[in-house]
C-alpha positions in Angstrom: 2.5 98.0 -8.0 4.5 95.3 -9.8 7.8 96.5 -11.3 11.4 95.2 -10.9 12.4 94.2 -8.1 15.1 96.3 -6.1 16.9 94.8 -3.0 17.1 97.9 -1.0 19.0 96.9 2.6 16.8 98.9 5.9 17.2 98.8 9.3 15.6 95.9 11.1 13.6 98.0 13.2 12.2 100.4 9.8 11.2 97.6 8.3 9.1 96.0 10.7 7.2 99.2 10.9 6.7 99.3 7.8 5.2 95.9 7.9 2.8 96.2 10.3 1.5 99.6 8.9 1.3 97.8 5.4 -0.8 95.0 7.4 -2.9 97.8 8.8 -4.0 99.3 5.1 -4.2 95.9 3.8 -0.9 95.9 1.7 1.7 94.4 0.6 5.0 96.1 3.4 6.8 96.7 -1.0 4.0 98.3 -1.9 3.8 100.5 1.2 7.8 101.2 0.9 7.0 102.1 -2.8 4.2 104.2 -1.7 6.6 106.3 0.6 9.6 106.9 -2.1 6.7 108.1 -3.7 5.0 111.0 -1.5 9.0 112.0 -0.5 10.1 112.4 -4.1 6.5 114.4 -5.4 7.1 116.1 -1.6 10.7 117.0 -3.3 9.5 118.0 -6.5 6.9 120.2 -4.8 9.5 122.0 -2.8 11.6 122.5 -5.1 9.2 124.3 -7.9 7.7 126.5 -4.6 10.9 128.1 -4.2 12.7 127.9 -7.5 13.1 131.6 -7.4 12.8 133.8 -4.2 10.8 133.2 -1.5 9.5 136.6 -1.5 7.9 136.2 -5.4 5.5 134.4 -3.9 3.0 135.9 -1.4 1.3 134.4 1.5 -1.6 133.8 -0.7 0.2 132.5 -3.0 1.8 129.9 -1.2 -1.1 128.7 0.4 -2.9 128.1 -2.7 0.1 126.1 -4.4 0.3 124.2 -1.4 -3.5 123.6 -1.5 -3.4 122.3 -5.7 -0.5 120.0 -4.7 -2.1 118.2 -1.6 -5.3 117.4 -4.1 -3.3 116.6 -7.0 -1.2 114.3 -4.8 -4.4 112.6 -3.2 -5.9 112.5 -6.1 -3.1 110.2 -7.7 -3.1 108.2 -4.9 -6.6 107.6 -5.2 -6.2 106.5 -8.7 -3.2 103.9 -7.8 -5.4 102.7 -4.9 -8.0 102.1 -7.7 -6.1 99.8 -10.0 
């Protein structure tokens, strides 16, 4: 995932988490941190188009099945950018 780089300051303690799970999935500790603004910002966008109107114009149902379409189009992205 090459792309500008951005000094970003986090805690000493974040950051060597970050590391050894990077290590753990054979990354890069950028690319994992990259990975993560990732999921939280499609996470954000998700949450914010399930309840841009009223809760209740969705049903149960509903929810469940938007919920269900975003967790495969979300792994199925990833998959792609593990791909490359």
């Amino acid at each position: 995932m090459a792309g500008p780089k951005t000094p970003v300051p986090l805690d000493a303690a974040l950051l060597r988490r970050a590391q050894a799970r990077a290590a753990e999935r054979g990354w890069d500790a950028e690319d994992l941190i990259e990975e993560a603004v990732r999921r939280y910002l499609d996470l954000d966008d998700f949450m914010d188009r399930a309840w841009s109107g009223s809760p209740d114009d969705l049903t149960e149902v509903e929810s469940l099945e938007l919920a269900n379409r975003e967790v495969h189009a979300m792994r199925a992205e990833r998959a792609s950018r593990q791909q490359r």
